[in-house]
C-alpha positions as CSV (number, residue, x, y, z in Angstrom):
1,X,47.0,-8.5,-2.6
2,X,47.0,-5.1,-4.1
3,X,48.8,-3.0,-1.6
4,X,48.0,0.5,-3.3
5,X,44.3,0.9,-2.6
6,X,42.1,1.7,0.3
7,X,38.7,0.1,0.4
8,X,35.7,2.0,2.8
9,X,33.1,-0.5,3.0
10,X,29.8,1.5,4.7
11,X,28.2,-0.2,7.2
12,X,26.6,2.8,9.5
13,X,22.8,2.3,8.5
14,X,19.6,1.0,10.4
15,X,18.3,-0.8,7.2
16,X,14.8,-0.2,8.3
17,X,13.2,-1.9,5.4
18,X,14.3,-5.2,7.0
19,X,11.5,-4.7,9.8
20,X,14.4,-6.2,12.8
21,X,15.4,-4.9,15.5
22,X,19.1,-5.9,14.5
23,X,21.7,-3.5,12.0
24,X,21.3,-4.8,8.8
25,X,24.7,-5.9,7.9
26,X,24.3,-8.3,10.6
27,X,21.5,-10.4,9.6
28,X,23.1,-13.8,8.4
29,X,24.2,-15.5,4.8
30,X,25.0,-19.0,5.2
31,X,25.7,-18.5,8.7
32,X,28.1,-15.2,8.6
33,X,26.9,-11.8,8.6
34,X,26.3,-10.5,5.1
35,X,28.8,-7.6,6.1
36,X,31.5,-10.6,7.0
37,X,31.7,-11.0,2.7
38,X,32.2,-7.4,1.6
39,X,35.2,-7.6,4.1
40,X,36.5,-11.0,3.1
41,X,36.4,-9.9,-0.3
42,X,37.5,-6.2,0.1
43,X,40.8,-8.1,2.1
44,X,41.7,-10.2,-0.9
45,X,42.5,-6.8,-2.9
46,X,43.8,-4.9,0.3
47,X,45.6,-4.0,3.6
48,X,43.6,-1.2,3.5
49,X,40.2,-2.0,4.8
50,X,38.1,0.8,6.3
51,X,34.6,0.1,7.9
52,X,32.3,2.6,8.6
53,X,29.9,2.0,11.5
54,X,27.1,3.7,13.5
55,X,23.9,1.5,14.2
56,X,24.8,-0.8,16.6
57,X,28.5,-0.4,16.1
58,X,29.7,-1.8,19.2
59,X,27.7,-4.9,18.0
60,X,29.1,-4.9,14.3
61,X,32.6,-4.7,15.1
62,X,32.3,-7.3,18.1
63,X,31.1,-9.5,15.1
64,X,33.5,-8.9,12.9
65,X,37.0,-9.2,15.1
66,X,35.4,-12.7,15.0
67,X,36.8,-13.4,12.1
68,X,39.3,-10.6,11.0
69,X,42.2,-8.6,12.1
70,X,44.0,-5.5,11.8
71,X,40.5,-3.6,10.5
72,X,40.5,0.1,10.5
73,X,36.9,0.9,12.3
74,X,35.6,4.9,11.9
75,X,32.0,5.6,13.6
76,X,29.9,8.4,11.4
77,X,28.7,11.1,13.2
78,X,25.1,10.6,11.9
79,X,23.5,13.4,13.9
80,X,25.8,15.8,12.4
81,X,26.4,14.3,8.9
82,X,24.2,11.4,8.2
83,X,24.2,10.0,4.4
84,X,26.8,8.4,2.2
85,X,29.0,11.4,2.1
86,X,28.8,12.3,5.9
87,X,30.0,8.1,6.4
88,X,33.0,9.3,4.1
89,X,33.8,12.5,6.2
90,X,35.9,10.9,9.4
91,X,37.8,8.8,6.6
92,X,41.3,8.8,6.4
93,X,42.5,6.6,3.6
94,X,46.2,5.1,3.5
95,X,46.3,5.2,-0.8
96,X,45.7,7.8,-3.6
97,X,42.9,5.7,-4.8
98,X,39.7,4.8,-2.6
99,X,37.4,2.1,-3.8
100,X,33.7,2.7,-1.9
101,X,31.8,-0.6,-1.5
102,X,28.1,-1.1,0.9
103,X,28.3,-3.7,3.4
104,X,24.8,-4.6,2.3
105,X,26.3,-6.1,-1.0
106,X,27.2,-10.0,0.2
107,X,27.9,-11.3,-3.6
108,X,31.1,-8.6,-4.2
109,X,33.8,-10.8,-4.8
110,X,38.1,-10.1,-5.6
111,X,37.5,-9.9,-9.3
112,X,34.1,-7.5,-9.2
113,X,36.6,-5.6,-7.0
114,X,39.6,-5.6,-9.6
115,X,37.4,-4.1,-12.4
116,X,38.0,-0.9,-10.8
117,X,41.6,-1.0,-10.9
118,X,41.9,-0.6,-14.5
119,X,41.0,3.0,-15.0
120,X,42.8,6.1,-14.6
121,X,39.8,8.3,-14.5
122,X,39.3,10.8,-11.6
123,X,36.4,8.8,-10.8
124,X,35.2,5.1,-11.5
125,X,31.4,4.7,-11.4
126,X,29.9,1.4,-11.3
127,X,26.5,0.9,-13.4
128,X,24.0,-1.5,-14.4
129,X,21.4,-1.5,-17.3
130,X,18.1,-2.8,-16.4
131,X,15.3,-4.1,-18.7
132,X,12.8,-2.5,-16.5
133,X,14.6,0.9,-14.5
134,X,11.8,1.9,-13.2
135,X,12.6,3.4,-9.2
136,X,16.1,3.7,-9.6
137,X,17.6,7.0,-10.6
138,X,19.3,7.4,-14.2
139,X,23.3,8.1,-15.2
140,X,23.2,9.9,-18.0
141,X,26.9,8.7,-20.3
142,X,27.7,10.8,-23.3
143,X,30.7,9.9,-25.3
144,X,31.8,6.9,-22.4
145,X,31.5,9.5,-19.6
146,X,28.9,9.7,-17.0
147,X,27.7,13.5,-17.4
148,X,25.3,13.5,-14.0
149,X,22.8,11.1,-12.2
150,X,19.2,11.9,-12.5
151,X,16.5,10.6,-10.0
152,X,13.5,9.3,-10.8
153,X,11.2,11.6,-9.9
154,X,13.6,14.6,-11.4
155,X,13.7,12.9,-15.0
156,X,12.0,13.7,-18.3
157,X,10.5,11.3,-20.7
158,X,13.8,11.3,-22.4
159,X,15.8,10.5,-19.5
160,X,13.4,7.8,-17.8
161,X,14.0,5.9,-21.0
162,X,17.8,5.3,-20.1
163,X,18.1,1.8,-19.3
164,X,21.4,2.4,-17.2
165,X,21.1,3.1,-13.3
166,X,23.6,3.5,-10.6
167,X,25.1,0.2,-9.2
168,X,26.3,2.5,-5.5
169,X,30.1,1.1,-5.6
170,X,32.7,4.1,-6.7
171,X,36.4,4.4,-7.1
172,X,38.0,7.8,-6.1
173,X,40.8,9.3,-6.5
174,X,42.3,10.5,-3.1
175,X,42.3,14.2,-3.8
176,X,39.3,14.2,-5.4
177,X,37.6,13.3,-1.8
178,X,39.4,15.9,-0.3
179,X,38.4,18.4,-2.6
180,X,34.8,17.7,-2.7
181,X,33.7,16.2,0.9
182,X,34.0,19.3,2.5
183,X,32.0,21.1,-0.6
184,X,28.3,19.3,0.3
185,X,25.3,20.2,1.3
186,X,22.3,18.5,2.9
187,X,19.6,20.9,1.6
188,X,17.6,18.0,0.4
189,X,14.6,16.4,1.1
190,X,16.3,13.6,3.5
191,X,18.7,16.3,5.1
192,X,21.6,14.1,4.3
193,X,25.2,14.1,2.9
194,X,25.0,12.0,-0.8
195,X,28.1,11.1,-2.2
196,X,26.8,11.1,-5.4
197,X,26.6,14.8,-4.9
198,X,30.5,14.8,-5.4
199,X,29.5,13.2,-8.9
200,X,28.1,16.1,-9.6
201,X,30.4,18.4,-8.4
202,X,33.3,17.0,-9.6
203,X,31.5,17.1,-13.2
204,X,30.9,20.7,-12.9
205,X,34.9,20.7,-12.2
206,X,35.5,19.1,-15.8
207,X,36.7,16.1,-14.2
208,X,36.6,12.6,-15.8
209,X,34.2,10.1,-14.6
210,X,33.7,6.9,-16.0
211,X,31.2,4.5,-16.4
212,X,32.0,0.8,-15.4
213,X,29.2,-1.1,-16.5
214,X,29.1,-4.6,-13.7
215,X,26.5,-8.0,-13.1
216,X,23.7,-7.2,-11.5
217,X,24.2,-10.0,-9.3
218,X,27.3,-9.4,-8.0
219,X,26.5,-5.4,-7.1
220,X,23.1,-6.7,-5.5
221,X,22.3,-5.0,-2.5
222,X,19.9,-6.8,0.7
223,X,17.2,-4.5,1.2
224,X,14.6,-6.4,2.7
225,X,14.4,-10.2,3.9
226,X,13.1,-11.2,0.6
227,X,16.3,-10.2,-1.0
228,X,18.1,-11.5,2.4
229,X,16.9,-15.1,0.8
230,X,17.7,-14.4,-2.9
231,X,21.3,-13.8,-1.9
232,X,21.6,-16.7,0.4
233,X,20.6,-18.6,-2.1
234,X,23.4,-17.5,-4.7
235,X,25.9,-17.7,-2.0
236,X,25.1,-20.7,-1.4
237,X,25.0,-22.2,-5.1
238,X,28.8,-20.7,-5.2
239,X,29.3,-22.6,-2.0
240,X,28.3,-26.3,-3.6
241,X,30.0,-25.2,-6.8
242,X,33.5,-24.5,-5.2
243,X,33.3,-27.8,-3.5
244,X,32.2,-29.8,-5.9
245,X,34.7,-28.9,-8.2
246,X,36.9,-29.8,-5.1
247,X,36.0,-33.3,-5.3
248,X,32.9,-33.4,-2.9
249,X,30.1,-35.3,-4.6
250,X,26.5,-33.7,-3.8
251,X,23.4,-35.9,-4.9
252,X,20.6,-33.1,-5.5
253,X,23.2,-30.0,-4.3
254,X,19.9,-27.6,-4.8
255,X,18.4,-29.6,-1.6
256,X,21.9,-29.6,0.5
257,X,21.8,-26.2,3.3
258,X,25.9,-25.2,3.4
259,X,27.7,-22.7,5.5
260,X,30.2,-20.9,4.6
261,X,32.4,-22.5,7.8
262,X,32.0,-25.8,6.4
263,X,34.8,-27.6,5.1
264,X,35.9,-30.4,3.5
265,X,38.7,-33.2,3.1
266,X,39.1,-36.0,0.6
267,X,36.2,-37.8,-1.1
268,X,32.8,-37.4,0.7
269,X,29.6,-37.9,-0.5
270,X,26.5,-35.6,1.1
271,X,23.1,-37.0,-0.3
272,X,19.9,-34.8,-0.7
273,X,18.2,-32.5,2.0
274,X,21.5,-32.7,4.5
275,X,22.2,-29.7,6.2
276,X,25.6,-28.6,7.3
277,X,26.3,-25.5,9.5
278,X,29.0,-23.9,11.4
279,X,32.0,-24.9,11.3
280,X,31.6,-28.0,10.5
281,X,34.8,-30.6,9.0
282,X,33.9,-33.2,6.9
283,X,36.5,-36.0,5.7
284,X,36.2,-38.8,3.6
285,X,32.8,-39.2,5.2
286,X,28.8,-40.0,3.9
287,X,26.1,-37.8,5.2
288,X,23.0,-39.2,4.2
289,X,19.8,-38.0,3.6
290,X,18.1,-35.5,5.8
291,X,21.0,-35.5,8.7
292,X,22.0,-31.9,10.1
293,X,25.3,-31.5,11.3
294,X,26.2,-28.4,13.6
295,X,30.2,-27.8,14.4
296,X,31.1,-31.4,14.6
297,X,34.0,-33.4,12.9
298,X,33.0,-36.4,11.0
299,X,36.4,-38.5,9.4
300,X,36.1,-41.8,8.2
301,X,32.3,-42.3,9.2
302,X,29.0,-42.4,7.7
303,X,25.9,-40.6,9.6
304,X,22.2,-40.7,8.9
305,X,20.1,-41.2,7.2
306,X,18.0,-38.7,9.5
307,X,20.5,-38.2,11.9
308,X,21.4,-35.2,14.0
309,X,25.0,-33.8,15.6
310,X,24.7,-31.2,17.7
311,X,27.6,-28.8,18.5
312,X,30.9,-30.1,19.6
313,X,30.9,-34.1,18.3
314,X,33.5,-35.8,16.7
315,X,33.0,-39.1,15.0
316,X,35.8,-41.0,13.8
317,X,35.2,-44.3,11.9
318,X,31.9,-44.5,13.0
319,X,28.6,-45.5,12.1
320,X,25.4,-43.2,13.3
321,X,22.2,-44.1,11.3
322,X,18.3,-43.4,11.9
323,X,16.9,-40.9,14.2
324,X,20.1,-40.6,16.4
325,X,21.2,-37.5,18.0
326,X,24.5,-36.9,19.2
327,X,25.6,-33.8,21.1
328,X,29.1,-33.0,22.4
329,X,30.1,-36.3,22.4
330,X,32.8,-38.5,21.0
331,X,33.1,-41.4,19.2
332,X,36.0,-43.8,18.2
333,X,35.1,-47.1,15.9
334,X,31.8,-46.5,17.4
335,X,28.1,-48.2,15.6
336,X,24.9,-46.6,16.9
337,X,22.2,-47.6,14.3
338,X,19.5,-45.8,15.5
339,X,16.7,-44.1,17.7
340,X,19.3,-43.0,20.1
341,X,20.3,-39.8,22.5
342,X,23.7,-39.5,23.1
343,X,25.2,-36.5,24.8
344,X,28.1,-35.4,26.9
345,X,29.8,-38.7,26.1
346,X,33.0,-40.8,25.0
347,X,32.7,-44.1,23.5
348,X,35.4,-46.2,22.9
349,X,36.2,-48.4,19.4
350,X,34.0,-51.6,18.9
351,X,31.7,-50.6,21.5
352,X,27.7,-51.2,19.9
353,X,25.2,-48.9,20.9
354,X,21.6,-50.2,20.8
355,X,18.5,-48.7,19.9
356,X,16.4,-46.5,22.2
357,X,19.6,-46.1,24.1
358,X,19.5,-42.4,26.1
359,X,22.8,-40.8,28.0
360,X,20.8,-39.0,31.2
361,X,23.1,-36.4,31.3
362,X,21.0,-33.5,32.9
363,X,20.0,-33.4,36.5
364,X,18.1,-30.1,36.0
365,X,21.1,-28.3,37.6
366,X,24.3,-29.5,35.8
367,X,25.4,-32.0,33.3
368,X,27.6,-34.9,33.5
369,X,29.5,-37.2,31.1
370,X,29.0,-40.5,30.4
371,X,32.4,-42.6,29.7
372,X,32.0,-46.1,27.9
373,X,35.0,-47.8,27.1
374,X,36.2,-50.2,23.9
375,X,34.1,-53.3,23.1
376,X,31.3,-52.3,25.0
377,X,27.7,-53.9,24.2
378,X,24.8,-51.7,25.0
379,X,21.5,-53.6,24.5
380,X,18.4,-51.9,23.6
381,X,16.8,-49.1,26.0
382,X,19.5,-48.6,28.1
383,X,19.7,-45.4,29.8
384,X,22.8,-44.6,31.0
385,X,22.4,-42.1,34.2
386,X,25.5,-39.8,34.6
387,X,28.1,-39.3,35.7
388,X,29.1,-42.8,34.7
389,X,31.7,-44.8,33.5
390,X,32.1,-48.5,31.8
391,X,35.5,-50.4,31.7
392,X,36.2,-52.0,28.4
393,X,34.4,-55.4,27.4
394,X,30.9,-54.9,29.1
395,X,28.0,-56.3,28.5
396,X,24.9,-54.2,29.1
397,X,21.3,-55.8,28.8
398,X,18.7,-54.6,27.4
399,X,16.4,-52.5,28.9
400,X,19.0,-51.7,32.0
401,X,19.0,-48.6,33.5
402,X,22.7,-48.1,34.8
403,X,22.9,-45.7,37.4
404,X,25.9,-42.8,38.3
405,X,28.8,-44.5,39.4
406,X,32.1,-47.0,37.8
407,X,31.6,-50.1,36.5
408,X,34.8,-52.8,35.8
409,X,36.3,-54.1,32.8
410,X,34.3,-58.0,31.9
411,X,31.1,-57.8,33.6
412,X,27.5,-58.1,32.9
413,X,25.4,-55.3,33.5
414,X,21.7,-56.4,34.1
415,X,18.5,-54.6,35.8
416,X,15.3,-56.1,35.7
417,X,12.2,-56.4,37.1
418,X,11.0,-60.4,37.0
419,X,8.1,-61.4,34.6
420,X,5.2,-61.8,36.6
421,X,2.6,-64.1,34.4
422,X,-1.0,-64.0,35.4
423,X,-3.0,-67.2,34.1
424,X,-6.2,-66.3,32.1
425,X,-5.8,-62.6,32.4
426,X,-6.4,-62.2,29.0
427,X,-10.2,-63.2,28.6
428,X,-11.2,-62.2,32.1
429,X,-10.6,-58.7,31.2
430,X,-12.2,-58.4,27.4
431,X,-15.1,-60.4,28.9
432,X,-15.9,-57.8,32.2
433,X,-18.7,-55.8,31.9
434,X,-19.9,-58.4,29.6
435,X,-21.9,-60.6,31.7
């Protein structure tokens, strides 16, 4: 950690392009709130983080005590200074330099960060050259140093040609802040406070600003839902990369939806169109194809293919395959090969659960659990009606519906109706009407 730098990391806007009624920094990147990654990566470089709120703020920092401690929260007075440099006016920074990031930007990571560490100019300026710059404004650079920004609609011929545009991430110099903050205006078309405007004045000063020229993908700001998806998408390519190279073996990893929660142990193998959210553990496991898995443990098991765990499961040496769905439940040495519910339960090791089986566990009003013990043998179509527990070494036959109650250790459980055979039934009926 680099313990002589203060990062501000703005987080204060509506982000009204995004057409939702929630702050922007809040809307999700594989599962965590794109703002959650400008901090995780601003906290790698420093003990120093300072978020700026405003929109929703009591929201935005519930979110992100989640996940972090000992954050430095200031709320912008955005009827009295709204803008970049009105966020920067309550700021009180611990370090002479000040690195300025957007918590819009989910893709910054430790080393874009350490780039501007490596400079001893008044004022680091991050920049990006464009094939096409068309809509962003222009930084003019003569002889290495940034001379002034231009916007679009301001620029000549000349200057709309420059290829090189602002990238919105700055490095400051403590004093220069203090110098220049207090020095802008908002006698602009938005009424706002820019802190590009200190740019400028800081130029006038003779001060030294320079360019750092940065991957577009890495400074890319989330704008709009489109670009929402575009950055989930390279988050989560990262994602499969890092744990791949950590041993995990992904067959088609383009297909396979990962969270950022999820973790792995030892060798697994997670075959195409799986989906793994939350937070999720995964150890020397298979997850076959098409199985979602929501904050649940798998260790020593194989699910799916087409399988679903809800919230809350834990499988351990077990066997879950076809079209059964498991939900706050655990099981030990368990095999449930398919078309099953299973919910609010604990299965014991070397129990069998057959298909069609269903755990009633809701009575409309509350749930209950269902306990089944070790070596139990549920034939197909049970329902199991909670609350209700099996011993060990049970028998259940199939079709049985076992109601609420305790069943002992040995026995057979059996309900039936009798067969009832009808002699001739057959062509009497296809024949009525016939006659």
């Amino acid at each position: 950690m680099v313990n002589s730098l203060t990062i501000v990391i703005l987080a204060a806007g509506k982000g009204s392009r995004m057409k939702s009624p929630k702050a922007k920094v809040l809307h999700e990147i594989c599962g965590r709130e794109m703002l959650y990654y400008s901090i995780k990566a601003a906290r790698a470089m420093s003990d120093d983080v300072i978020v700026v709120v405003a929109h929703q703020k009591d929201s935005v920092i519930s979110a992100m005590e989640r996940y972090f401690t000992g954050l430095t929260f200031v709320t912008q007075d955005t009827d009295n200074f709204p803008g970049t440099g009105g966020a920067m006016m309550g700021v009180q920074p611990k370090y002479q330099n000040v690195l300025v990031l957007n918590g819009d930007m989910p893709l910054i990571t430790p080393k874009s960060i350490e780039q501007f560490l490596h400079s001893d100019a008044d004022i680091v300026m991050s920049v990006i050259t464009l094939d096409n710059p068309s809509g962003y404004g222009r930084v003019v650079i003569e002889k290495g140093h940034v001379e002034r920004i231009v916007e679009e609609k301001d620029a000549d011929n000349g200057e709309k040609a420059i290829q090189t545009v602002n990238a919105g991430v700055y490095a400051f110099k403590h004093n220069v802040l203090k110098t220049y903050l207090p020095l802008l205006r908002n006698t602009n078309a938005q009424a706002e406070y820019y802190l590009t405007d200190v740019i400028a004045l800081a130029r006038r000063d003779q001060l030294l600003i320079a360019p750092l020229y940065v991957e577009e993908v890495e400074f890319k700001g989330v704008n709009s839902k489109y670009d929402l998806a575009q950055s989930e998408m390279i988050m989560m390519d990262r994602l499969r990369h890092t744990w791949m190279d950590a041993g995990v073996i992904m067959q088609l990893p383009e297909t396979i939806y990962l969270e950022e929660g999820v973790k792995f142990e030892g060798e697994c193998v997670i075959e195409n169109g799986v989906r793994l959210c939350g937070e999720s553990l995964i150890s020397n496991s298979h997850i076959k194809a098409h199985s979602v898995i929501e904050d649940s443990t798998v260790t020593n098991s194989d699910v799916g293919p087409l399988a679903h765990l809800r919230p809350l499961s834990v499988l351990e040496d077990t066997h879950v395959g076809n079209f059964v769905e498991v939900k706050k439940s655990t099981l030990t040495g368990v095999k449930a090969g398919h078309l099953s519910y299973l919910g609010d339960a604990t299965i014991g090791e070397g129990s069998n659960i057959g298909a069609g089986t269903i755990t009633c566990n809701y009575d409309g009003v509350k749930k209950y659990q269902t306990l089944i013990g070790k070596n139990v043998f549920v034939g197909s179509d049970t329902q199991l009606v909670a609350p209700v527990e099996i011993a060990d070494n049970v028998m259940i036959a199939a079709g049985t519906t076992v109601t609420a109650g305790k069943y002992e250790s040995g026995i057979l459980i059996l309900s039936r109706t009798p067969i009832r055979k009808v002699e001739g039934f057959f062509s009497k009926f296809f024949t009525k009407g016939k006659e």
